[in-house]
TIBA-976833 format. One line per field, with one value per residue: x, y, z of N, C-alpha, C in turn; residue number from 1; residue in one letter. Coordinates in steps of 0.1 Angstrom, whole numbers. Example, Ala and Ser with C-alpha at 12.3 -4.5 7.8 and 13.67 -1.06 7.14 Angstrom:
BEGIN
n_u	[132,128]
n_v	[-57,-22]
n_w	[78,71]
ca_u	[123,137]
ca_v	[-45,-11]
ca_w	[78,71]
c_u	[132,129]
c_v	[-33,0]
c_w	[78,79]
num	[1,2]
residuo	[a,s]
//
This chain:
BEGIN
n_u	[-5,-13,11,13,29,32,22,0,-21,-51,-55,-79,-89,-100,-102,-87,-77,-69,-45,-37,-9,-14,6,-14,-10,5,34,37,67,84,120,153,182,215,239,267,276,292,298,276,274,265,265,286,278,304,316,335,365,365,387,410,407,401,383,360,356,321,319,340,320,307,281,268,259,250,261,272,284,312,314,308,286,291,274,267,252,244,238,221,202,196,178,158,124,102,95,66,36,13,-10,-18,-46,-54,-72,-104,-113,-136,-138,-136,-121,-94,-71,-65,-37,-21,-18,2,7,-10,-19,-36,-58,-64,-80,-71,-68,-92,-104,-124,-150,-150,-131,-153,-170,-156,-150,-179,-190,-171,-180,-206,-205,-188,-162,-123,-98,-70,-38,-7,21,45,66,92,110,106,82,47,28,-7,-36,-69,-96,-129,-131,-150,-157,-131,-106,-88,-55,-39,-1,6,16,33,29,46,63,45,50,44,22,23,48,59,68,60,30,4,-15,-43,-59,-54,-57,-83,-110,-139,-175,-189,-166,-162,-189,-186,-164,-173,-199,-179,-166,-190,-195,-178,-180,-180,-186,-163,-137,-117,-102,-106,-85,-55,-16,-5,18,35,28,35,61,69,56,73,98,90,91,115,128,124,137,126,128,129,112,119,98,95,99,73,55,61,29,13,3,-30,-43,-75,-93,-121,-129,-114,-121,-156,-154,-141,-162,-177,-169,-172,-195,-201,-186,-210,-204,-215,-234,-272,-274,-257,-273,-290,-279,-262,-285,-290,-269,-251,-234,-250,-274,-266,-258,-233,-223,-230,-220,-191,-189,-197,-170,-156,-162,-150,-122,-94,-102,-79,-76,-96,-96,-75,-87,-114,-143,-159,-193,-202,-179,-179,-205,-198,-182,-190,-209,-186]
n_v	[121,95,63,29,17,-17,-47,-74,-96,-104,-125,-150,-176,-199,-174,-152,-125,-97,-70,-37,-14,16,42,61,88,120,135,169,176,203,205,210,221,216,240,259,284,307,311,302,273,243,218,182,147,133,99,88,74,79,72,69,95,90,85,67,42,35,8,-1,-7,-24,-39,-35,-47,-37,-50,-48,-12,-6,-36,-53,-73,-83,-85,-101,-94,-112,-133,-121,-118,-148,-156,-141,-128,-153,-144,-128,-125,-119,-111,-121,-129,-137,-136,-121,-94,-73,-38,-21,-30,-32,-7,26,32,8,15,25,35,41,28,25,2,-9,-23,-51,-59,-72,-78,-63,-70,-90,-76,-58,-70,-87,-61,-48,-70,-67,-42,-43,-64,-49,-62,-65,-73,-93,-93,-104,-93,-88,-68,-49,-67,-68,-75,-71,-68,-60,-42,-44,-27,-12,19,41,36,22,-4,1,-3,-7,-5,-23,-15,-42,-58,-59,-34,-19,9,3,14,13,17,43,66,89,91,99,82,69,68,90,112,116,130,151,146,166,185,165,170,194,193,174,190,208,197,187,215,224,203,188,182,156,170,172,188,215,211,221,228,249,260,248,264,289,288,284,309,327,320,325,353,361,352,374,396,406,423,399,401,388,371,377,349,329,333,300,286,295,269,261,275,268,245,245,274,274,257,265,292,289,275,293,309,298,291,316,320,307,282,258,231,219,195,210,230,222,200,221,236,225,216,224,249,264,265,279,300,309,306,323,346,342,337,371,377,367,380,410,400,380,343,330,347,346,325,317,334,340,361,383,387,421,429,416,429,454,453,446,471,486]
n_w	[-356,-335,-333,-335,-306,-303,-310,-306,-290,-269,-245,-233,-218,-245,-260,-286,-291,-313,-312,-311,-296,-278,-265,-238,-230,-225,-217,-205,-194,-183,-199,-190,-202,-194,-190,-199,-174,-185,-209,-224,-236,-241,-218,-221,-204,-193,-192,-160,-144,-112,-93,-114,-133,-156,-190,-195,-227,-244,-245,-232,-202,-177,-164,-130,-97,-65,-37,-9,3,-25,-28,-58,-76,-106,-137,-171,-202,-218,-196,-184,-206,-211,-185,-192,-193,-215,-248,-257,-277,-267,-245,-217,-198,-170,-144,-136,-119,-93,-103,-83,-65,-67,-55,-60,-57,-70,-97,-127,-151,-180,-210,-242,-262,-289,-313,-339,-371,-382,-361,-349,-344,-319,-300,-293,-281,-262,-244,-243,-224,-201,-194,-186,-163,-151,-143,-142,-164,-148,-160,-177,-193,-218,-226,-244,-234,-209,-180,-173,-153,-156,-161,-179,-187,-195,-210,-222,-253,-255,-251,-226,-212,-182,-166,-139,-102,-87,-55,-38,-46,-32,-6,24,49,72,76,83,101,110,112,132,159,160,178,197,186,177,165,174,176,163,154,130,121,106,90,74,61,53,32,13,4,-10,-33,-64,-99,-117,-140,-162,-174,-168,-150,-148,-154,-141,-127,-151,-170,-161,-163,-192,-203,-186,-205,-225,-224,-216,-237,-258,-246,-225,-187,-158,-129,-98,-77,-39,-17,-7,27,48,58,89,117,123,152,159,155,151,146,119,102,100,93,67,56,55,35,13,7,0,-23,-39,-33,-18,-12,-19,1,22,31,44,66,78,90,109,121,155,159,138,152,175,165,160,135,121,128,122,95,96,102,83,61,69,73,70,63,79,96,110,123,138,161,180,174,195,198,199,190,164,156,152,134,109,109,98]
ca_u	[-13,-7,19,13,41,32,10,0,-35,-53,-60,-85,-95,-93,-103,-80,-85,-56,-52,-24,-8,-10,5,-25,-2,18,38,44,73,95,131,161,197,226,250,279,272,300,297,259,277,255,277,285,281,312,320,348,365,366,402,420,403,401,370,358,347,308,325,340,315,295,265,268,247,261,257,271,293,327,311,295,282,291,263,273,241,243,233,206,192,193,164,144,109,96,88,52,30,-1,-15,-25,-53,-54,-80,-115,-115,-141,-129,-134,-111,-81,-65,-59,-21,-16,-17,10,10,-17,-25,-50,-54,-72,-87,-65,-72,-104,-110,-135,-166,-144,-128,-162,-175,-148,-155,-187,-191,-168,-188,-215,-199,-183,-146,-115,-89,-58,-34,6,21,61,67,106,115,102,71,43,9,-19,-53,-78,-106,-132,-135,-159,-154,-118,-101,-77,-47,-27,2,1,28,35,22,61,67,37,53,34,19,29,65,59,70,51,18,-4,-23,-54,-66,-51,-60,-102,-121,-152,-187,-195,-157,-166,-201,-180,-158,-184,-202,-169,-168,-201,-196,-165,-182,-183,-182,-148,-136,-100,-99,-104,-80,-40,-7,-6,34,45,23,42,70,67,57,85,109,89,93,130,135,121,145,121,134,120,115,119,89,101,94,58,60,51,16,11,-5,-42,-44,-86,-96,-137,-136,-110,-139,-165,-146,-141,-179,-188,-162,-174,-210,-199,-184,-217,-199,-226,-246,-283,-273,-248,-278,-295,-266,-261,-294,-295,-255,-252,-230,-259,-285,-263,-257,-218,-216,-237,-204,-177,-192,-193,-159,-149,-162,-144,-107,-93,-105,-70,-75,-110,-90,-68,-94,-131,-141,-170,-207,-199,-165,-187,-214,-187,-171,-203,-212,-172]
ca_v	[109,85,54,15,8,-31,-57,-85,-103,-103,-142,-158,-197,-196,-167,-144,-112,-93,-58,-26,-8,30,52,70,105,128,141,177,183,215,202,221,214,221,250,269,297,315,310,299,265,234,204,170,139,119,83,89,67,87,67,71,103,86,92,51,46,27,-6,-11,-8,-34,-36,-42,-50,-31,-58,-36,-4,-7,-47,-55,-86,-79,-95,-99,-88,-126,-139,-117,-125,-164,-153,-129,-135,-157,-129,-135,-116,-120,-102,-132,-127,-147,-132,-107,-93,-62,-28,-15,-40,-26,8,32,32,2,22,31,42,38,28,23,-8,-12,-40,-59,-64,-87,-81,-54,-76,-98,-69,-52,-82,-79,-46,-43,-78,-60,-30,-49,-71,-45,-66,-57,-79,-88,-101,-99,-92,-91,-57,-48,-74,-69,-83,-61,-67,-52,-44,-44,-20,-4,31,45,28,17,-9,8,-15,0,-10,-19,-18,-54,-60,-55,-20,-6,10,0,28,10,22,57,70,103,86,96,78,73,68,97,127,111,139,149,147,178,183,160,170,205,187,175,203,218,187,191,229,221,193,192,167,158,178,173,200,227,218,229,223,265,261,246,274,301,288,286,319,329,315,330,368,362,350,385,405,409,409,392,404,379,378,369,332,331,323,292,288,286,261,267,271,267,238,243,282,275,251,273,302,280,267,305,312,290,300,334,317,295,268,249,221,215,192,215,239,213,202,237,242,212,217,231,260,270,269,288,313,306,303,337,355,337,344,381,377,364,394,418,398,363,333,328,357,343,307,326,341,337,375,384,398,432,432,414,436,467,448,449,486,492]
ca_w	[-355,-324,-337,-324,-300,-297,-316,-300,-288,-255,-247,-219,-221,-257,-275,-289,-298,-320,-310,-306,-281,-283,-250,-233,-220,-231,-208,-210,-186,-196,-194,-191,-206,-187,-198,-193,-176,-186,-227,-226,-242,-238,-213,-224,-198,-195,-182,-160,-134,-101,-90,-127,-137,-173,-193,-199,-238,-238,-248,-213,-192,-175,-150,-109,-87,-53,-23,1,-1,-33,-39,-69,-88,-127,-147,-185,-209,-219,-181,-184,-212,-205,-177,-197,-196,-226,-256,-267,-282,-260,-231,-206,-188,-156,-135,-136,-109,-98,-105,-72,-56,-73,-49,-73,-57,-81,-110,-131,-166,-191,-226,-252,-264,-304,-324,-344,-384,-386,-351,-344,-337,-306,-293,-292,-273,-247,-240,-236,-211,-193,-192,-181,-158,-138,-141,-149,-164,-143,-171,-176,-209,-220,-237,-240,-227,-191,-184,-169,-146,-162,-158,-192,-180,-206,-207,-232,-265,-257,-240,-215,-207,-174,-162,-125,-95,-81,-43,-30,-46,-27,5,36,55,89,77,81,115,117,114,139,162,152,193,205,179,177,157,181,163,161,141,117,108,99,81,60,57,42,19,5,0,-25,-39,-79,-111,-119,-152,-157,-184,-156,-142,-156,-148,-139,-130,-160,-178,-160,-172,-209,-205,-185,-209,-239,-224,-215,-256,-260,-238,-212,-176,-151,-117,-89,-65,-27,-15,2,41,51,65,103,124,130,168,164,141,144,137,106,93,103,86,55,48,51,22,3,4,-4,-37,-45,-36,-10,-18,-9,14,30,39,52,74,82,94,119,131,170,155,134,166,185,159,158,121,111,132,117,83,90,107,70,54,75,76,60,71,87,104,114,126,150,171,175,176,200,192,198,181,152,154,150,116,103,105,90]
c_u	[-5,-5,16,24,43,17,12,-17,-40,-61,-64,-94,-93,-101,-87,-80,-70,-59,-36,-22,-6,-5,-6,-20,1,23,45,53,80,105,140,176,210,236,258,276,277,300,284,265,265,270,274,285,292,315,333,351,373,381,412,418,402,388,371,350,335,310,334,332,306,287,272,263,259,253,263,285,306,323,303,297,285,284,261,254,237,238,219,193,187,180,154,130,107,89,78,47,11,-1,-28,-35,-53,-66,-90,-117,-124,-132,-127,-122,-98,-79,-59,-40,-11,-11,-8,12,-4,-15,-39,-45,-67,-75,-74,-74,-82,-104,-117,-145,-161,-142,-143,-171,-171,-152,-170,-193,-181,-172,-199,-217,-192,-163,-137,-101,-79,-49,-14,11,35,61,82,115,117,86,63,30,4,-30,-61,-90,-117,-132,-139,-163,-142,-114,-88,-65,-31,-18,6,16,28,32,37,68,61,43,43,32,27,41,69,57,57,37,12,-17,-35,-63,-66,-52,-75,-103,-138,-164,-190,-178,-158,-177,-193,-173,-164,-191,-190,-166,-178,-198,-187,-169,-186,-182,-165,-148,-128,-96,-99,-95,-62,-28,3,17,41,39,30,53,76,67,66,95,108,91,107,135,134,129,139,129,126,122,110,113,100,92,79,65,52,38,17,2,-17,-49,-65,-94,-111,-139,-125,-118,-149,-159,-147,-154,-183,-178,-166,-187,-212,-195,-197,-215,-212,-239,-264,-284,-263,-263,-285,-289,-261,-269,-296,-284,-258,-246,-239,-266,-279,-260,-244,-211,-221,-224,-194,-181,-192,-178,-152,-149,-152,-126,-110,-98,-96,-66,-86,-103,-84,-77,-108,-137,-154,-183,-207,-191,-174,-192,-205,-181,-182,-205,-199,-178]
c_v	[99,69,41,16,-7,-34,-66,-89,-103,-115,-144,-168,-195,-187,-155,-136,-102,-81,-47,-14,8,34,65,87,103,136,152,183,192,208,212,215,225,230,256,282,308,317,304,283,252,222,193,162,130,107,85,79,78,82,70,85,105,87,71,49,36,12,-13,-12,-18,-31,-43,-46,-49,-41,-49,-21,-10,-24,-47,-71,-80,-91,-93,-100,-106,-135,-132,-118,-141,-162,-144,-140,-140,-146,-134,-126,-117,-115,-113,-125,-137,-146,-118,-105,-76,-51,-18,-18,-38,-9,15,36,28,6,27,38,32,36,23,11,-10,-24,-43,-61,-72,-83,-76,-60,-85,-89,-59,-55,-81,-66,-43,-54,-77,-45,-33,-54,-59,-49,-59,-70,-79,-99,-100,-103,-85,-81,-50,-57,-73,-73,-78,-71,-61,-54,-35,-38,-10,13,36,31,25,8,-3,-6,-3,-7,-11,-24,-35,-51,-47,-43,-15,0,11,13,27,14,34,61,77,101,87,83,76,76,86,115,125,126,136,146,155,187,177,164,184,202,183,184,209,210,192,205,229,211,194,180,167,161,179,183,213,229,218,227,243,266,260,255,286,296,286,304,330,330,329,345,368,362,360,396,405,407,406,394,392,383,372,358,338,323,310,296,280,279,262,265,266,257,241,263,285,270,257,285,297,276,286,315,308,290,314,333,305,286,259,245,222,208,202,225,229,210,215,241,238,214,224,245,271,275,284,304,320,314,313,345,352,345,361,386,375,376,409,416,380,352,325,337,352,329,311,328,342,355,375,391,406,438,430,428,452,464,450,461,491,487]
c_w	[-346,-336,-325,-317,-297,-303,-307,-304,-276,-254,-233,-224,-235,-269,-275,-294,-301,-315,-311,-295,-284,-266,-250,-228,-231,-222,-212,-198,-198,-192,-200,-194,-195,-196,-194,-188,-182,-203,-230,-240,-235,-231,-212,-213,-204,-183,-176,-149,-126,-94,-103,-129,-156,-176,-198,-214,-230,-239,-238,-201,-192,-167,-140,-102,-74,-45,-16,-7,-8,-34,-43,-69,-102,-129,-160,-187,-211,-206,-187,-196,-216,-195,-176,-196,-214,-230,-259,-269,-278,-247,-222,-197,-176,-146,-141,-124,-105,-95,-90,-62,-56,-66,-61,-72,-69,-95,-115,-143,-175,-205,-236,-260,-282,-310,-337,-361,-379,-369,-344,-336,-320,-300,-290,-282,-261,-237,-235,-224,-206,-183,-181,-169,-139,-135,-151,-152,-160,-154,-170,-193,-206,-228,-235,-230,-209,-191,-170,-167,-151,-160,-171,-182,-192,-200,-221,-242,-269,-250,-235,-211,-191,-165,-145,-116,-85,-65,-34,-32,-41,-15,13,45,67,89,79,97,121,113,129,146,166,171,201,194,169,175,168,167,154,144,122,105,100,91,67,57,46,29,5,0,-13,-32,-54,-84,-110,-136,-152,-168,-175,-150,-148,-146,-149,-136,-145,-170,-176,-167,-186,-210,-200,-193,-224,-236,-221,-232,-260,-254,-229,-200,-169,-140,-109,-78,-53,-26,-6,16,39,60,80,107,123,143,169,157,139,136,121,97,95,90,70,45,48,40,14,1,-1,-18,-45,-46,-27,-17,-10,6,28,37,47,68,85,94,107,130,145,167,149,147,173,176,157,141,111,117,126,102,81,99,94,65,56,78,65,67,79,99,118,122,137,163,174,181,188,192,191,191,165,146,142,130,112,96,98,73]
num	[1,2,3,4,5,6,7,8,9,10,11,12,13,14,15,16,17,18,19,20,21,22,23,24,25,26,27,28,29,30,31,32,33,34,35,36,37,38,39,40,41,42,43,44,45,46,47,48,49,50,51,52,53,54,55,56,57,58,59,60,61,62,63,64,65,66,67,68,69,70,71,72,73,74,75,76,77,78,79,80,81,82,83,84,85,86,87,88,89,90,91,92,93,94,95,96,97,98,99,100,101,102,103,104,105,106,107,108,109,110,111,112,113,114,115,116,117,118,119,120,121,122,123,124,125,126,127,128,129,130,131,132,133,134,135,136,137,138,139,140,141,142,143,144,145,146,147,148,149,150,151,152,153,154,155,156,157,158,159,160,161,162,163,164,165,166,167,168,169,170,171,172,173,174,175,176,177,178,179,180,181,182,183,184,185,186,187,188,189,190,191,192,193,194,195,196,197,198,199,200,201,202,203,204,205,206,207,208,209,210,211,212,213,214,215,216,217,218,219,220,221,222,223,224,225,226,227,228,229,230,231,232,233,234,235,236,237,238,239,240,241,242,243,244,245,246,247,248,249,250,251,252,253,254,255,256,257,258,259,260,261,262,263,264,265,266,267,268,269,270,271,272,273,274,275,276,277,278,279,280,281,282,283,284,285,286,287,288,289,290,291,292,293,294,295,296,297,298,299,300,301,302,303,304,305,306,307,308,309,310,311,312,313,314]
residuo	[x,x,x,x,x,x,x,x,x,x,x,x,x,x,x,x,x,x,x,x,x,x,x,x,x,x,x,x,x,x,x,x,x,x,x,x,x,x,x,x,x,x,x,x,x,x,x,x,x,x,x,x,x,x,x,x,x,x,x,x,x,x,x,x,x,x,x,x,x,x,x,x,x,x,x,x,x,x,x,x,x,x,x,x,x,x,x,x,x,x,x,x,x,x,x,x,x,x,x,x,x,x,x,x,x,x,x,x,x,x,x,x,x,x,x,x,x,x,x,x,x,x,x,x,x,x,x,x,x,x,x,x,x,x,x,x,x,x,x,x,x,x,x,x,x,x,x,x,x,x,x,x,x,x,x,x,x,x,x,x,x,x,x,x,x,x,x,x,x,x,x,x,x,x,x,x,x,x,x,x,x,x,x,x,x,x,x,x,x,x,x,x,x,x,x,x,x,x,x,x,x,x,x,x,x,x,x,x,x,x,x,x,x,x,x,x,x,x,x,x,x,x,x,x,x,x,x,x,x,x,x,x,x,x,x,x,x,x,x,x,x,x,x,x,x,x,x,x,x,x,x,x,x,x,x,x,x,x,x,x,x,x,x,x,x,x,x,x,x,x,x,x,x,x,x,x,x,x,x,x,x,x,x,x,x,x,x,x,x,x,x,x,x,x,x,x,x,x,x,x,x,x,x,x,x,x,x,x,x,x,x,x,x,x]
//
């Protein structure tokens, strides 16, 4: 049974509404302990100083702050807690702002947030003129003594509390060298409508139970046939994938894979029907270019009608 981590109240103009903090995850990484290979012994971290070669107990060490390379700042525990944020036990709201307006970048870690003794009928209130409303509370709230932006957001029959990255941790795109420019690698029209077409064809609900964290599954089960004696044969690394020298017949290629798996929408036949590739009768070759080889095979090379024709009768 999920444990409170944090009571408090969630306060705007003045109501106050009591409530608790549960964490929304569970994170299932596998972790691995370090060991000896030689005696399958498990190895201890120690504090050593790299000039002495002494092991330092936890009772000498302080904190640094490196200004440039070999100087620090030492900042005793007592500094730092002289400029802790004031501890309270309320979750300020400051702003509603709508939920669209918030980039999901912001986002860092969730939790669930519960009604407070006697406070079912307020927090019920909250919730659903938020529902209503469309907003999302932007608020800041002091939990371990760090003091965290948040955004109050309903979801279902819960209030969601997540906490969000400050403006200046976002990294700015414009920082990112190998950013294309946007002038000089322009998507024709006819590109795009393929593009969407291939959209639409993969287009589904979202179902996040479908979908699995398939590595960290192999390896559970990895682990569990090794506990068993099993051995385990090592596949070779996969190559990387090359370029695709033809971008319209990899999308072309693509939408007639994905028709072959019931993936395409209504509108995709639609789409389909109207495209220039369709007219011309492009995208009934490629399709039986799929059948006959991979759709990377198909990306490569745009086969001829005769060659087609030939795959066909094979």
């Amino acid at each position: 049974m999920a444990r409170a981590i944090w009571s408090g109240a969630i306060s705007f103009g003045l109501v106050n509404i009591p409530v608790k903090l549960y964490s929304a995850v569970s994170k299932k990484t596998v972790r691995f302990h370090q060991l000896d290979g030689k005696t399958g012994s498990r190895i201890s971290q120690k504090r050593v100083n790299p000039q002495t070669g002494e092991e330092i107990p936890y009772e000498q060490l302080v904190k640094g702050y490196e200004l440039s390379p070999e100087r620090y700042v030492v900042v005793t525990p007592e500094e730092l807690e002289a400029i802790e944020p004031k501890k309270t036990r309320t979750i300020d709201i400051e702003d509603f702002v709508d939920i669209a307006d918030i980039d999901p970048i912001y986002y860092d870690h969730p939790y669930y947030l519960a009604p407070g003794t006697g406070a079912a009928k307020s927090y019920a209130l909250l919730l659903q003129a938020m529902e209503d409303s469309g907003k999302v509370g932007i608020a800041r709230v002091v939990i371990r003594s760090k003091e965290n932006l948040v955004a109050l957001r309903p979801r279902g029959e819960v209030i969601t509390m997540e906490t969000l990255l400050f403006g200046d941790e976002v990294v700015d795109p414009g920082a990112i060298d190998d950013l294309p420019d946007s002038n000089e690698v322009k998507a024709s029209k006819r590109e795009v409508d393929m593009a969407r077409q291939l959209i639409d064809s993969l287009a589904a609900d979202f179902d996040p139970s479908k979908y699995r964290d398939e590595y960290r599954d192999a390896v559970l089960e990895m682990i569990e046939r090794k506990a068993d004696g099993q051995e385990i044969a090592v596949q070779p690394a996969e190559e990387e994938p090359t370029a695709v020298p033809d971008l319209m017949a990899a999308l072309e290629a693509s939408i007639a894979g994905s028709k072959r798996q019931g993936g395409s929408s209504p509108r995709l036949k639609e789409a389909k029907s109207s495209s220039p590739s369709a007219k011309n009768g492009s995208s009934a070759k490629n399709g039986s270019s799929a059948k006959s080889g991979s759709a990377s095979g198909a990306a490569k090379k745009k086969p001829a009608p005769k060659k087609k024709s030939t795959a066909k009768k094979k």
